[in-house]
mmCIF file of the N, C-alpha and C atoms, coordinates in Angstrom:
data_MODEL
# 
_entry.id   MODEL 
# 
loop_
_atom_site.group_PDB 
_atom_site.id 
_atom_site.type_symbol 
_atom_site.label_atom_id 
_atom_site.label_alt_id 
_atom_site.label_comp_id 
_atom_site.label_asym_id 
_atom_site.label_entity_id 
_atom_site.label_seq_id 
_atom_site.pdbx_PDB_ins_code 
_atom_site.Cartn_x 
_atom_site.Cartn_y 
_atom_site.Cartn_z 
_atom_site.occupancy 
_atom_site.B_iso_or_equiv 
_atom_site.pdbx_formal_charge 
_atom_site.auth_seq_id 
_atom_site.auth_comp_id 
_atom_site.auth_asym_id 
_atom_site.auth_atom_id 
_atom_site.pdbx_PDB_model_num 
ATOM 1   N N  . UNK A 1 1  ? 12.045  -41.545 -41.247 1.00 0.00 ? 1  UNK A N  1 
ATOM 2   C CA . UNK A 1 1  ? 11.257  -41.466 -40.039 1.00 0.00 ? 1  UNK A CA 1 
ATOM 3   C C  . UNK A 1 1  ? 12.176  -41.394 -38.821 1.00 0.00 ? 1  UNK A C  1 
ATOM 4   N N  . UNK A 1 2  ? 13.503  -42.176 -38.726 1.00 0.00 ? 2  UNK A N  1 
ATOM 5   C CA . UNK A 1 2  ? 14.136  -42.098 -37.591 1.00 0.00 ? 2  UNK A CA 1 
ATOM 6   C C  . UNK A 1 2  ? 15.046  -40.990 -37.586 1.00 0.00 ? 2  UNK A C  1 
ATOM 7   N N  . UNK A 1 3  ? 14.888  -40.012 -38.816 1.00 0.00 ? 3  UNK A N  1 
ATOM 8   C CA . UNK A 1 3  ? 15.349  -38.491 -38.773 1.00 0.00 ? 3  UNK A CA 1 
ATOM 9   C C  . UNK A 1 3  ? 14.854  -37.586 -38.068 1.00 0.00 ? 3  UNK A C  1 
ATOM 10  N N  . UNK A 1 4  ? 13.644  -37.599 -37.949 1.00 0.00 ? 4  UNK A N  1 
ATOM 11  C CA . UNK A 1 4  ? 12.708  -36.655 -37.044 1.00 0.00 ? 4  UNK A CA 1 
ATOM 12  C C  . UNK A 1 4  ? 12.097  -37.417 -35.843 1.00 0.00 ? 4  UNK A C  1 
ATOM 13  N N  . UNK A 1 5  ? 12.447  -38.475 -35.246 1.00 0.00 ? 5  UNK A N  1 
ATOM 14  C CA . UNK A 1 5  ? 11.969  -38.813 -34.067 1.00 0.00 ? 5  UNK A CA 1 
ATOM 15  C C  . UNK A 1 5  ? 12.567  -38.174 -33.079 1.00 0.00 ? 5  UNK A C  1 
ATOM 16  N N  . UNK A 1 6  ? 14.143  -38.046 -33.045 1.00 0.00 ? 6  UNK A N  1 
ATOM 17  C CA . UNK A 1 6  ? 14.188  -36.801 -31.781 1.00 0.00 ? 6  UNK A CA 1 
ATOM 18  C C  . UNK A 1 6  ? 13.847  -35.514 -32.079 1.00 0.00 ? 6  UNK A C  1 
ATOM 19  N N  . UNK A 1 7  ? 13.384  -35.055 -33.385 1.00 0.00 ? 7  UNK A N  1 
ATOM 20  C CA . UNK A 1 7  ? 12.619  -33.339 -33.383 1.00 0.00 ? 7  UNK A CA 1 
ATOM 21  C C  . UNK A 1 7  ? 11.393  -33.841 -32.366 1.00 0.00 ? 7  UNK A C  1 
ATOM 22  N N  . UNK A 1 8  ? 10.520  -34.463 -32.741 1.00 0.00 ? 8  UNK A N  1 
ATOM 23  C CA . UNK A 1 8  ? 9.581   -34.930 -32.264 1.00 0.00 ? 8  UNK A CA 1 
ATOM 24  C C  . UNK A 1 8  ? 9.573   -35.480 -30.752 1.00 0.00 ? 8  UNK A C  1 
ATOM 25  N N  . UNK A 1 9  ? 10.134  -36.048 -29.961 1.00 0.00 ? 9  UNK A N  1 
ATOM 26  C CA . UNK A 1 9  ? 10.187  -36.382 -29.026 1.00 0.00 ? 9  UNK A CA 1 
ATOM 27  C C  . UNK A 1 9  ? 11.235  -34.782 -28.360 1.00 0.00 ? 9  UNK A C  1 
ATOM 28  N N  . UNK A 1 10 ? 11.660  -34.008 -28.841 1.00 0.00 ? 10 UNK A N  1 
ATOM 29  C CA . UNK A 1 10 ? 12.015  -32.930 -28.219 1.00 0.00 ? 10 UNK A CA 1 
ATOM 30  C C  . UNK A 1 10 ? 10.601  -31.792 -28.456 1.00 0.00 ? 10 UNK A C  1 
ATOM 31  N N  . UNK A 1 11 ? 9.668   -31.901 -29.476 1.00 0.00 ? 11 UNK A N  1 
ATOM 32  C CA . UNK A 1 11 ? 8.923   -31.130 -28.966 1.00 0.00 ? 11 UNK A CA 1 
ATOM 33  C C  . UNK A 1 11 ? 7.883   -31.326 -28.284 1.00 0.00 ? 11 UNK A C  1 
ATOM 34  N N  . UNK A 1 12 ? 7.905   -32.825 -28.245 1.00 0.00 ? 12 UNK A N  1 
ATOM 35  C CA . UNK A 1 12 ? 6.586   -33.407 -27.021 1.00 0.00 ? 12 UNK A CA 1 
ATOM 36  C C  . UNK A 1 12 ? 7.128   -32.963 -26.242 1.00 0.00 ? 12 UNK A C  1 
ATOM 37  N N  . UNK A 1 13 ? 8.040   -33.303 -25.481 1.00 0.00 ? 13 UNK A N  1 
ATOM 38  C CA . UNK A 1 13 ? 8.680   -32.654 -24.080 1.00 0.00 ? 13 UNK A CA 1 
ATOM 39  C C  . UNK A 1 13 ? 8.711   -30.983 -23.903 1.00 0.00 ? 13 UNK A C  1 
ATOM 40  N N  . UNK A 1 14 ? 9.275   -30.332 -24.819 1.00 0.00 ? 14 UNK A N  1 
ATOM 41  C CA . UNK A 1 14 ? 8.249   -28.835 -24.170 1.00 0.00 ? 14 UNK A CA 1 
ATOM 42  C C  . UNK A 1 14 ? 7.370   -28.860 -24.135 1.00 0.00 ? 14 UNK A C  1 
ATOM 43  N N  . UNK A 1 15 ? 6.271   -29.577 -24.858 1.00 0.00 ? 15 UNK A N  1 
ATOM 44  C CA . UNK A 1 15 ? 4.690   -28.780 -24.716 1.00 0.00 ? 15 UNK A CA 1 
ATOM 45  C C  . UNK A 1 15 ? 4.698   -29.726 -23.591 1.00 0.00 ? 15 UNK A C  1 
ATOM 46  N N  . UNK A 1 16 ? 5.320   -30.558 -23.189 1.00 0.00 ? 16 UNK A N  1 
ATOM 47  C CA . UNK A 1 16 ? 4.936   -31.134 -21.449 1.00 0.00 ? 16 UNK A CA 1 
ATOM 48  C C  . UNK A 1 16 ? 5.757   -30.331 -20.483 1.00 0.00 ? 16 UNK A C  1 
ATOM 49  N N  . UNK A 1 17 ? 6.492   -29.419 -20.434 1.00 0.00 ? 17 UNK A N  1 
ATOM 50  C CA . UNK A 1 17 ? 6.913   -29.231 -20.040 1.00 0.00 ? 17 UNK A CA 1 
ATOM 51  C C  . UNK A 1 17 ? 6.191   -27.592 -19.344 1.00 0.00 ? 17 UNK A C  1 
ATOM 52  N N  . UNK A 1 18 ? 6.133   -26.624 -20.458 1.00 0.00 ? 18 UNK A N  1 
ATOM 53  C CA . UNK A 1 18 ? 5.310   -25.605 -20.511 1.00 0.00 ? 18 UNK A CA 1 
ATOM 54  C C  . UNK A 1 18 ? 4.204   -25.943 -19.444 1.00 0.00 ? 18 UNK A C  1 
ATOM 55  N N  . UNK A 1 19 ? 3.739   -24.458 -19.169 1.00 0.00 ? 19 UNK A N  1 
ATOM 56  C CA . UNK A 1 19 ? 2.857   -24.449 -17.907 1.00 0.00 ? 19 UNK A CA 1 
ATOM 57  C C  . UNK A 1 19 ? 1.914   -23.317 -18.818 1.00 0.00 ? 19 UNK A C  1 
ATOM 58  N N  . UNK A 1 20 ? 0.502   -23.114 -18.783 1.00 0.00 ? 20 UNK A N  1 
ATOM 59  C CA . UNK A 1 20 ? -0.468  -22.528 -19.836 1.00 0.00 ? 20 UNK A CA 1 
ATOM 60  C C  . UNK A 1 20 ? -0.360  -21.431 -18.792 1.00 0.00 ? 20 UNK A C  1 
ATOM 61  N N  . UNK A 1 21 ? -0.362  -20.608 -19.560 1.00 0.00 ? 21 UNK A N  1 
ATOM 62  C CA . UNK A 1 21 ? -0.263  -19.127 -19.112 1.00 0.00 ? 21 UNK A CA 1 
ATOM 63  C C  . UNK A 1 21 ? -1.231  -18.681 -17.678 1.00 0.00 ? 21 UNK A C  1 
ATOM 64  N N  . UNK A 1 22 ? -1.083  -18.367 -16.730 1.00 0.00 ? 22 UNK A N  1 
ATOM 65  C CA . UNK A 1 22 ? -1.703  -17.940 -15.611 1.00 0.00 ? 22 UNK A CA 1 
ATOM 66  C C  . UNK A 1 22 ? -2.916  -16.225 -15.786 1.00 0.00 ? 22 UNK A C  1 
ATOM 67  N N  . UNK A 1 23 ? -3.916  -16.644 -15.587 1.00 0.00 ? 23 UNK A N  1 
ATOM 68  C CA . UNK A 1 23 ? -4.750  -15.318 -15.649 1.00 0.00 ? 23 UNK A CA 1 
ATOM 69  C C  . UNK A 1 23 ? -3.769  -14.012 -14.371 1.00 0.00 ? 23 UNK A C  1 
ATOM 70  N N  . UNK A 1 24 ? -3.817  -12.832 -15.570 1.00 0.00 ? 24 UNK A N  1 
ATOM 71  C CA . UNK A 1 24 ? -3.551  -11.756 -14.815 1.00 0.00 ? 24 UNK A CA 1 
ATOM 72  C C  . UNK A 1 24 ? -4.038  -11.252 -14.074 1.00 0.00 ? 24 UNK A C  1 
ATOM 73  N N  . UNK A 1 25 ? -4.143  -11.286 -12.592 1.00 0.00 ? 25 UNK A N  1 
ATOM 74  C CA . UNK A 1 25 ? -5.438  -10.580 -11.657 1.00 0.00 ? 25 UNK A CA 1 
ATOM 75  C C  . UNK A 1 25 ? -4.305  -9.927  -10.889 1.00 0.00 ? 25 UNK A C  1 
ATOM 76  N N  . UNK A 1 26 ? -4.754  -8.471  -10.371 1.00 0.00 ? 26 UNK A N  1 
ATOM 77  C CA . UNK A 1 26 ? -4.067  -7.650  -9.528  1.00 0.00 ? 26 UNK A CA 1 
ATOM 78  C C  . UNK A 1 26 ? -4.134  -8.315  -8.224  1.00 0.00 ? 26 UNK A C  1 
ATOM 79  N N  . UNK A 1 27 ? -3.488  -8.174  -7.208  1.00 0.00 ? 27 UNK A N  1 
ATOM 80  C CA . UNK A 1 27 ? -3.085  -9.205  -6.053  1.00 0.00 ? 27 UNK A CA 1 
ATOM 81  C C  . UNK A 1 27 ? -4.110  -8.166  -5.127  1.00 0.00 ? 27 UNK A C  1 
ATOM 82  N N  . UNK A 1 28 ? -4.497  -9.223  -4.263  1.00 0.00 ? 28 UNK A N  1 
ATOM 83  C CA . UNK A 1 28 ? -5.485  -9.049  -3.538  1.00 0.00 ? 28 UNK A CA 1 
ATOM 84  C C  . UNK A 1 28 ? -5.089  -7.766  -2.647  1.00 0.00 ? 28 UNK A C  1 
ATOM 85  N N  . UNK A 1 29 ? -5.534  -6.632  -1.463  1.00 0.00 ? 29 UNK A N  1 
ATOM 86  C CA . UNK A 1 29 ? -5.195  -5.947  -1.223  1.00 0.00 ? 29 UNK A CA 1 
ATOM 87  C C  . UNK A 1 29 ? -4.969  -6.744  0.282   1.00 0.00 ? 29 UNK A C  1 
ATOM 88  N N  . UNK A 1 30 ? -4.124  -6.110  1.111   1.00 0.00 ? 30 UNK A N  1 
ATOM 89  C CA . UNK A 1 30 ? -4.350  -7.241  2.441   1.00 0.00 ? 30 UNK A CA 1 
ATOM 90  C C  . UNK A 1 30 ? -4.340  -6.394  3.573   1.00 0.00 ? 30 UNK A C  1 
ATOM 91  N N  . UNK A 1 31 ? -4.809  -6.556  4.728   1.00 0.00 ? 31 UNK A N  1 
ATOM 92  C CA . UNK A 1 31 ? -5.215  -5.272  5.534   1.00 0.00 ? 31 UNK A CA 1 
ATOM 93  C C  . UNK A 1 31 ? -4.056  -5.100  6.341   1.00 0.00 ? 31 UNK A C  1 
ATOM 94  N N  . UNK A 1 32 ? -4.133  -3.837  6.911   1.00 0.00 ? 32 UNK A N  1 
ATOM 95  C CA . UNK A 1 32 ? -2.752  -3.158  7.240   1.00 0.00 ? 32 UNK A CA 1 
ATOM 96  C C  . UNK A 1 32 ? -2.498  -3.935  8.951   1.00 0.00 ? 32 UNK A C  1 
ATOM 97  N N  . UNK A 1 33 ? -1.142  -3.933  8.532   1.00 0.00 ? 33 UNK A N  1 
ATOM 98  C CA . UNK A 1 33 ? -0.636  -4.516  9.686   1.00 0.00 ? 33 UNK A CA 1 
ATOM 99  C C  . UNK A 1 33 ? -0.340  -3.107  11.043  1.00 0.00 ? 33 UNK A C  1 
ATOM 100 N N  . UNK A 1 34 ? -0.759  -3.586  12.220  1.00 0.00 ? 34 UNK A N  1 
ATOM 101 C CA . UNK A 1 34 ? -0.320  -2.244  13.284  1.00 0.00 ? 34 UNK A CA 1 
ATOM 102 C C  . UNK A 1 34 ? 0.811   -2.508  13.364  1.00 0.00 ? 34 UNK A C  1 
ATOM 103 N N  . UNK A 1 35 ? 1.528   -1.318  13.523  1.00 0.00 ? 35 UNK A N  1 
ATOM 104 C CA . UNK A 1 35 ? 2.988   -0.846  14.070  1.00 0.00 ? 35 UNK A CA 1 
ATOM 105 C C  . UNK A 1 35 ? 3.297   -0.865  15.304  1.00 0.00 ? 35 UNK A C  1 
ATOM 106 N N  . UNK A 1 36 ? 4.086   -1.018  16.270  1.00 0.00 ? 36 UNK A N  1 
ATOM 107 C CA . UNK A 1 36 ? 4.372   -0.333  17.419  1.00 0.00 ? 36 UNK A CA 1 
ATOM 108 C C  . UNK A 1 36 ? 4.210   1.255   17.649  1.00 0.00 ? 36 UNK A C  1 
ATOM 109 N N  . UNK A 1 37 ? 4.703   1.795   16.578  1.00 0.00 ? 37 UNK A N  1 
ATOM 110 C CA . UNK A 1 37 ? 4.657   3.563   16.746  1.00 0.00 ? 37 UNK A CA 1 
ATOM 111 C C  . UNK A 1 37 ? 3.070   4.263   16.149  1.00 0.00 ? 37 UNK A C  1 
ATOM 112 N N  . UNK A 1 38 ? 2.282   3.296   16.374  1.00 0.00 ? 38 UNK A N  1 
ATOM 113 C CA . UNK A 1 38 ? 1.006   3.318   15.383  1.00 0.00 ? 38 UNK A CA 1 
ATOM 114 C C  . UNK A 1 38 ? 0.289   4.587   16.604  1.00 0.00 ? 38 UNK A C  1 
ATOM 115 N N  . UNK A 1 39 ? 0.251   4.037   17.816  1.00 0.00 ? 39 UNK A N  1 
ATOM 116 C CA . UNK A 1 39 ? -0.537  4.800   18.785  1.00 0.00 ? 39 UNK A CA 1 
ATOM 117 C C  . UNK A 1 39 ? 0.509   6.511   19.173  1.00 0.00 ? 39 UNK A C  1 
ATOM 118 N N  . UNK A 1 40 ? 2.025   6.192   18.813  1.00 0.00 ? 40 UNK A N  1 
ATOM 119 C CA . UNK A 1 40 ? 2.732   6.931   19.137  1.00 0.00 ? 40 UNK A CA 1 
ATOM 120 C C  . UNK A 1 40 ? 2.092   8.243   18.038  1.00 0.00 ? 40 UNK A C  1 
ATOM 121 N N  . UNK A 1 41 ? 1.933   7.825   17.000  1.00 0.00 ? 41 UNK A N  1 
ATOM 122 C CA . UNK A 1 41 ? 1.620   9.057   15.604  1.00 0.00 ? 41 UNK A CA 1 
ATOM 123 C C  . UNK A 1 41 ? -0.112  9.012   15.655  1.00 0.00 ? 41 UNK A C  1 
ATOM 124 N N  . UNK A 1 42 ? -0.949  8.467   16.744  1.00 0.00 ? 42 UNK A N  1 
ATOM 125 C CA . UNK A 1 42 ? -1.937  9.093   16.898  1.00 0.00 ? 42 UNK A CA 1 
ATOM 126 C C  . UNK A 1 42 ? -2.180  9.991   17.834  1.00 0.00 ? 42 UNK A C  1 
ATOM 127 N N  . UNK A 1 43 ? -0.856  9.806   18.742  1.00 0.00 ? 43 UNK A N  1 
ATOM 128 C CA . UNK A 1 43 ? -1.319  10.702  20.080  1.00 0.00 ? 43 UNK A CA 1 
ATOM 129 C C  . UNK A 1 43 ? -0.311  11.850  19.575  1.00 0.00 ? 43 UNK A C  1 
ATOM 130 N N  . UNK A 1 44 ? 0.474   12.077  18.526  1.00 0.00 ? 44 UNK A N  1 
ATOM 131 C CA . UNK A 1 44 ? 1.071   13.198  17.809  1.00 0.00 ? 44 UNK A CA 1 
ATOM 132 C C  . UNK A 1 44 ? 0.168   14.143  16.825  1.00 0.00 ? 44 UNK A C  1 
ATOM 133 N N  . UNK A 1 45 ? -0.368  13.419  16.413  1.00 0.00 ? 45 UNK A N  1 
ATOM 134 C CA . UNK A 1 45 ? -1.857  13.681  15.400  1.00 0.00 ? 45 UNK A CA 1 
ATOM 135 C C  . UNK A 1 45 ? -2.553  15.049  15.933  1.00 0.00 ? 45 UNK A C  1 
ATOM 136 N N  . UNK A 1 46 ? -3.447  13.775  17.376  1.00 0.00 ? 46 UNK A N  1 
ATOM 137 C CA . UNK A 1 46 ? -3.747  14.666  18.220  1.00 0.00 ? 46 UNK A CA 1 
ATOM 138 C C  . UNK A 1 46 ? -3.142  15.777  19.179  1.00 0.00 ? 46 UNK A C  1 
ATOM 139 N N  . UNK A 1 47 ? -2.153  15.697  19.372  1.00 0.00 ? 47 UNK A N  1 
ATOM 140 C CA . UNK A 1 47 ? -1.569  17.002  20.015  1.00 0.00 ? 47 UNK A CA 1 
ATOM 141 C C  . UNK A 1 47 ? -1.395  18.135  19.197  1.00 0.00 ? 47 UNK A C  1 
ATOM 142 N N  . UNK A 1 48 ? -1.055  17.661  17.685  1.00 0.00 ? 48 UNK A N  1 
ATOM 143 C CA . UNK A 1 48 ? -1.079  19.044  16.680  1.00 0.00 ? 48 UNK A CA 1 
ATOM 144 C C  . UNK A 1 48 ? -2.907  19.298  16.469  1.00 0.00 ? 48 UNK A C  1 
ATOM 145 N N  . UNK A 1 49 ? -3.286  18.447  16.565  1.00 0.00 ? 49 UNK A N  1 
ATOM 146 C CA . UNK A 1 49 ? -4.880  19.271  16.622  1.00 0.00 ? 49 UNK A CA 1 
ATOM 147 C C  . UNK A 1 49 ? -5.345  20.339  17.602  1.00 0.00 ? 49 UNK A C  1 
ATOM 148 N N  . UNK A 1 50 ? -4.597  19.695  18.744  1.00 0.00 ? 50 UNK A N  1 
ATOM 149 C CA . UNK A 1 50 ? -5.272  20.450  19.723  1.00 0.00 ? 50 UNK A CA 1 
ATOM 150 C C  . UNK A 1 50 ? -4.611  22.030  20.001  1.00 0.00 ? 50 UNK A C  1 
ATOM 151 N N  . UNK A 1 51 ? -3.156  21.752  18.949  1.00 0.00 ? 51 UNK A N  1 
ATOM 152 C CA . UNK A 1 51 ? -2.643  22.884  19.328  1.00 0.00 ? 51 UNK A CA 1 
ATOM 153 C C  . UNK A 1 51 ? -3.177  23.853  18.024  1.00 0.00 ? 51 UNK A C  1 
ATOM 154 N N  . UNK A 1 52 ? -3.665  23.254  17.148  1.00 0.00 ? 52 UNK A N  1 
ATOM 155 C CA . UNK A 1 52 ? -3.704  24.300  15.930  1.00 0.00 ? 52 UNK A CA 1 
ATOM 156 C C  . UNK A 1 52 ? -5.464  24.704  16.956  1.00 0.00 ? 52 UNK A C  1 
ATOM 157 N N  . UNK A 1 53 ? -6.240  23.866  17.744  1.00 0.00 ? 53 UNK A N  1 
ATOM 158 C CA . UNK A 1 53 ? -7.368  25.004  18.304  1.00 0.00 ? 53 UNK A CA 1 
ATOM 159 C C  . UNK A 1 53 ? -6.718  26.010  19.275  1.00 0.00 ? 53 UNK A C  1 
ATOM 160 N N  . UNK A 1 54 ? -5.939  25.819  19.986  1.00 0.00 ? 54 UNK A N  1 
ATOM 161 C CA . UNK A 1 54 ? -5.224  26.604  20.524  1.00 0.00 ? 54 UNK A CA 1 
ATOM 162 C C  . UNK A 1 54 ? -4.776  28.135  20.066  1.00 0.00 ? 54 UNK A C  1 
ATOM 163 N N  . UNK A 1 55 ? -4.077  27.662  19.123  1.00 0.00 ? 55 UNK A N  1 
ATOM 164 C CA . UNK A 1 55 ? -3.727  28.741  18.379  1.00 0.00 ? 55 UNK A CA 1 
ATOM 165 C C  . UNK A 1 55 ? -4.791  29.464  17.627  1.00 0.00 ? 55 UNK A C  1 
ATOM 166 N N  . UNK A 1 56 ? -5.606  28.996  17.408  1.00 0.00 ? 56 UNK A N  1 
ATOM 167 C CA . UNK A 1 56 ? -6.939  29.654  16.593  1.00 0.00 ? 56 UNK A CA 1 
ATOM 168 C C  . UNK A 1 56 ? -7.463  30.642  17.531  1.00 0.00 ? 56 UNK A C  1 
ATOM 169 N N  . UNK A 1 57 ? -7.993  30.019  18.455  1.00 0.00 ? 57 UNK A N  1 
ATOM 170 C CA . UNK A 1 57 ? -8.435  30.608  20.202  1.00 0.00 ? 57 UNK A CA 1 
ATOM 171 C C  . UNK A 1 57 ? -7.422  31.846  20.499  1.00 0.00 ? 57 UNK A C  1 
ATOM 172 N N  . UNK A 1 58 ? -6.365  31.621  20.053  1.00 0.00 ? 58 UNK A N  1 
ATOM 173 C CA . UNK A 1 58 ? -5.539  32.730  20.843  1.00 0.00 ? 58 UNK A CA 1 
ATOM 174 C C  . UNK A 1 58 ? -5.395  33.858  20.229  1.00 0.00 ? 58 UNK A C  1 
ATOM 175 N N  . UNK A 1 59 ? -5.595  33.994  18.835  1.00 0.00 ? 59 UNK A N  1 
ATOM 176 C CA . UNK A 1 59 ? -5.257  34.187  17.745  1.00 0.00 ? 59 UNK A CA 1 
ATOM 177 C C  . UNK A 1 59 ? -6.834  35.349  18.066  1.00 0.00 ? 59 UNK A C  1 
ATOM 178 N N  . UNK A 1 60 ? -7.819  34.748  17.701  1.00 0.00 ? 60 UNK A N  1 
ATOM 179 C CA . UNK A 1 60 ? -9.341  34.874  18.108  1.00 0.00 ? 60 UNK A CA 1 
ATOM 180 C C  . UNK A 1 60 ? -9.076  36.342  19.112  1.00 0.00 ? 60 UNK A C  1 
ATOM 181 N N  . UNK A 1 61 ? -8.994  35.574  20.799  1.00 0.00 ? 61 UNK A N  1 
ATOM 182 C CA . UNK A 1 61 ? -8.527  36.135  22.120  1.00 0.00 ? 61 UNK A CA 1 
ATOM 183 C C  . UNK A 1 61 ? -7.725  37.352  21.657  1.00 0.00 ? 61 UNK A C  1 
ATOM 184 N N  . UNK A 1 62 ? -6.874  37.393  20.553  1.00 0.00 ? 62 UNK A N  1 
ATOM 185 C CA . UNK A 1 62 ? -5.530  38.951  20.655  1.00 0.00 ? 62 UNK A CA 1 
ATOM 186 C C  . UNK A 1 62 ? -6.759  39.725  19.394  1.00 0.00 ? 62 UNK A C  1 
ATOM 187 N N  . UNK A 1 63 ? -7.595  39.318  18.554  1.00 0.00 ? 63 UNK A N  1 
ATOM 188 C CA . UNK A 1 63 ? -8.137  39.992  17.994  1.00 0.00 ? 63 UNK A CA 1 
ATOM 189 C C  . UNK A 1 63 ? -9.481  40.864  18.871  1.00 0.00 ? 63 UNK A C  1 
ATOM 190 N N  . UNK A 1 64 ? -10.051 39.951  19.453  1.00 0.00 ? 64 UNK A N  1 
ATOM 191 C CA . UNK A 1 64 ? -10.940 40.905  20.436  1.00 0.00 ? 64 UNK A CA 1 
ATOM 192 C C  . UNK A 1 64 ? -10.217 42.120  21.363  1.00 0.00 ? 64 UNK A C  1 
ATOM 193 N N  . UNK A 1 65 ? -8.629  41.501  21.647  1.00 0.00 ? 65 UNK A N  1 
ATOM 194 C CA . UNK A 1 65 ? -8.532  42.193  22.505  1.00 0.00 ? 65 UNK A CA 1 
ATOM 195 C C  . UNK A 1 65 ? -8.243  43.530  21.871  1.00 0.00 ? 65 UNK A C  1 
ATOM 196 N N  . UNK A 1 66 ? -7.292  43.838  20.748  1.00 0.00 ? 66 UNK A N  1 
ATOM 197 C CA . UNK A 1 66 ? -7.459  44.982  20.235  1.00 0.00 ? 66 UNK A CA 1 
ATOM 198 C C  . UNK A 1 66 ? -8.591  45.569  19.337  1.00 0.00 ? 66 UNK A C  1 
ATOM 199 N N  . UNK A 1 67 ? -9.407  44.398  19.376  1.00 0.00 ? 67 UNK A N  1 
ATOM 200 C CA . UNK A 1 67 ? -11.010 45.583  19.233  1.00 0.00 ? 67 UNK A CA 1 
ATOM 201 C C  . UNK A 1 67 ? -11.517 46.452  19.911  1.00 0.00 ? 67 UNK A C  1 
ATOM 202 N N  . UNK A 1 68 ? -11.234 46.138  21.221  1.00 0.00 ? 68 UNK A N  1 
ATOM 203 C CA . UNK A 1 68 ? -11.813 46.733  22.157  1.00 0.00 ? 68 UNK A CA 1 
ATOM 204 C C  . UNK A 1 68 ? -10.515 48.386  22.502  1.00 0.00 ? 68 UNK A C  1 
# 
């Protein structure tokens, strides 16, 4: 008996030791933080919008004009 009391008292101590496995859940999503350059790449956004109507318009404008 006093052969296996330290097997025994070494495997009480891992299973006290061990922590039971944690459920796998994908991590929460977390909402986006603003940038400083956040307003800078919306007012870039918008300037290529306004230029691709631009260009449509003009584009438009040189086709009438050699219709005529």
């Amino acid at each position: 008996m006093a052969r296996y009391l330290p097997l025994l008292v070494l495997i009480g101590a891992c299973a006290a030791c061990s922590k039971p496995p944690q459920p796998h859940e994908p991590p929460t999503p977390q909402a986006r933080a603003e940038t400083p350059w956040d307003s800078l790449e919306a007012q870039k956004k918008k300037a290529q919008d306004v230029q691709k109507t631009v260009d449509a318009q003009a584009k438009a404008q040189a086709k009438d004009i050699e219709a005529q």
